[in-house]
C-alpha atoms as one frame of an Amber mdcrd trajectory, in Angstrom:
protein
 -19.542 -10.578  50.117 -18.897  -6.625  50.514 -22.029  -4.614  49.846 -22.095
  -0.792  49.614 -23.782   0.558  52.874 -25.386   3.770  50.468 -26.218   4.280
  46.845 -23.873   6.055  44.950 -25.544   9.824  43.204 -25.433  10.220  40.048
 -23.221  13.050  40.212 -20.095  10.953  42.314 -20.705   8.379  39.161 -20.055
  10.561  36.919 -17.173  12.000  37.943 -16.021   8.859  38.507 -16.283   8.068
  34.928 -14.926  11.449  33.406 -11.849   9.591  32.482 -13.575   7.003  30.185
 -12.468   8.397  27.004 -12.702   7.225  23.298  -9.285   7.664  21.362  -8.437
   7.676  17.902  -7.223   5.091  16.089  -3.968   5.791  15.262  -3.426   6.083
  11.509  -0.647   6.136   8.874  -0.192   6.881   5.033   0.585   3.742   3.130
   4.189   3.981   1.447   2.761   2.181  -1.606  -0.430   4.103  -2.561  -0.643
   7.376  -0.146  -3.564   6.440   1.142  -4.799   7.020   5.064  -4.492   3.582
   7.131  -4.651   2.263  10.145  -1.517   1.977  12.027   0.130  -1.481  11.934
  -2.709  -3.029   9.077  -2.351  -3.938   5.114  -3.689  -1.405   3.137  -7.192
  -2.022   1.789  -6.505   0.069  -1.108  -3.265  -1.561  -2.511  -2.604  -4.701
  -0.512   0.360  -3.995   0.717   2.226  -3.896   4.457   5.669  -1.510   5.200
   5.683  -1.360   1.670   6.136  -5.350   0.537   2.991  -7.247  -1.614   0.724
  -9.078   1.253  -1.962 -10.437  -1.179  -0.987 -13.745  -2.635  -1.474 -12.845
  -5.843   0.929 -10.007  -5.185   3.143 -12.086  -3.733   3.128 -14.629  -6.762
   3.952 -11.760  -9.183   6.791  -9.946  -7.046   8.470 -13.357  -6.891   7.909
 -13.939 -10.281   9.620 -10.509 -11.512  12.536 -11.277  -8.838  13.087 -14.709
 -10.846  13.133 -13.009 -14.045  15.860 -10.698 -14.857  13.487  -9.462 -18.199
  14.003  -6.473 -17.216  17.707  -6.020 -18.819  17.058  -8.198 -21.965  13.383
  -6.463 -22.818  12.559  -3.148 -21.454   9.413  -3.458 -23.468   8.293  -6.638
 -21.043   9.319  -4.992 -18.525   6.972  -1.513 -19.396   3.951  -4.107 -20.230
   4.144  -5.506 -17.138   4.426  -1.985 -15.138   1.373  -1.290 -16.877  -0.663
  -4.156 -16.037   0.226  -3.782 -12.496  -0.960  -0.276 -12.837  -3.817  -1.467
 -14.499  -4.761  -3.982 -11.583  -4.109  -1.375  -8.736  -6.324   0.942 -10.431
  -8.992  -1.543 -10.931  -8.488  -2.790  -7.173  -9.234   0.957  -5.847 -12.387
   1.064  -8.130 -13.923  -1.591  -6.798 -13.169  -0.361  -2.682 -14.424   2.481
  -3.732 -17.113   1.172  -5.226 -18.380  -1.174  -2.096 -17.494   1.895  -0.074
 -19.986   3.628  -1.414 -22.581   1.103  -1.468 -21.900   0.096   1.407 -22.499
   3.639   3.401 -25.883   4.464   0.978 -26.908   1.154   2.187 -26.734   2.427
   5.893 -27.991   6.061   5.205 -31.332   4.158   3.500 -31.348   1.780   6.172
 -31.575   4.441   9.034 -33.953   6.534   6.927 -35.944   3.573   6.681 -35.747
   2.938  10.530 -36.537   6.218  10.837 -39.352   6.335   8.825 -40.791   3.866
  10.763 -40.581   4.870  13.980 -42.344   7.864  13.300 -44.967   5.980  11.248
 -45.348   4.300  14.589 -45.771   7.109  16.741 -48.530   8.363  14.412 -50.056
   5.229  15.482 -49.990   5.074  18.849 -51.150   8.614  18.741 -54.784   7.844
  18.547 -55.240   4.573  20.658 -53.500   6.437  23.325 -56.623   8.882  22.921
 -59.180   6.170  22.727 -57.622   4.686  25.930 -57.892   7.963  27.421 -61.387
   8.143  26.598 -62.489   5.162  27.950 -61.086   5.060  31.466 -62.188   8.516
  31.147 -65.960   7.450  30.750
């Protein structure tokens, strides 16, 4: 088994590792809603992929308005319908927006918390550091 004959420096390593670079995700507006998602990926916001219904329940109601030609005979229907869709989609983006939200106070209170801690426990190690000290001292 090959072993290196010397220890590599630290500045050879990183050189050698000045290429490993983080990209971007590549992102894309959704053709349904507008909003920003990632490339090739339903949107969480609407539910949708290159524009078609992805969600089954989506799915069950598309298919159901392509059955139904209602749209000729009762325009009414047909406007009742638009606005419970609307209706849905609007209550669908409240709620991501809503565990959005909770969901990135949750981390800002957990690292506070973490935080918090850690200095809580420096504060302690502070003085029994100091009585260590003093003993070997004595």
């Amino acid at each position: 088994m090959a072993v290196p004959k010397k220890r590599t420096g630290h500045s050879a390593q990183g050189s050698r590792r000045a290429n490993w670079k983080a990209t971007k995700p590549a992102t894309a507006k959704c053709p349904n809603c507008g909003a920003t998602v990632l490339a090739h990926t339903i949107c969480t916001a609407c539910g949708t992929y290159n524009g078609k219904p992805v969600r089954l329940a989506d799915k069950a109601a598309a298919i159901e308005a392509a059955k139904k030609p209602a749209a000729k005979k009762a325009p009414a229907k047909a406007a009742a319908a638009v606005k419970e869709t609307t209706e849905k989609e609007t209550a669908v983006k409240e709620t991501v927006k809503k565990t959005t939200t909770k969901k990135a106070a949750a981390k800002t209170t957990a690292s506070k918390t973490t935080a918090a801690k850690k200095t809580t426990a420096k504060k302690a190690e502070k003085p029994a550091a100091k009585a260590k000290k003093e003993k070997t001292e004595k």
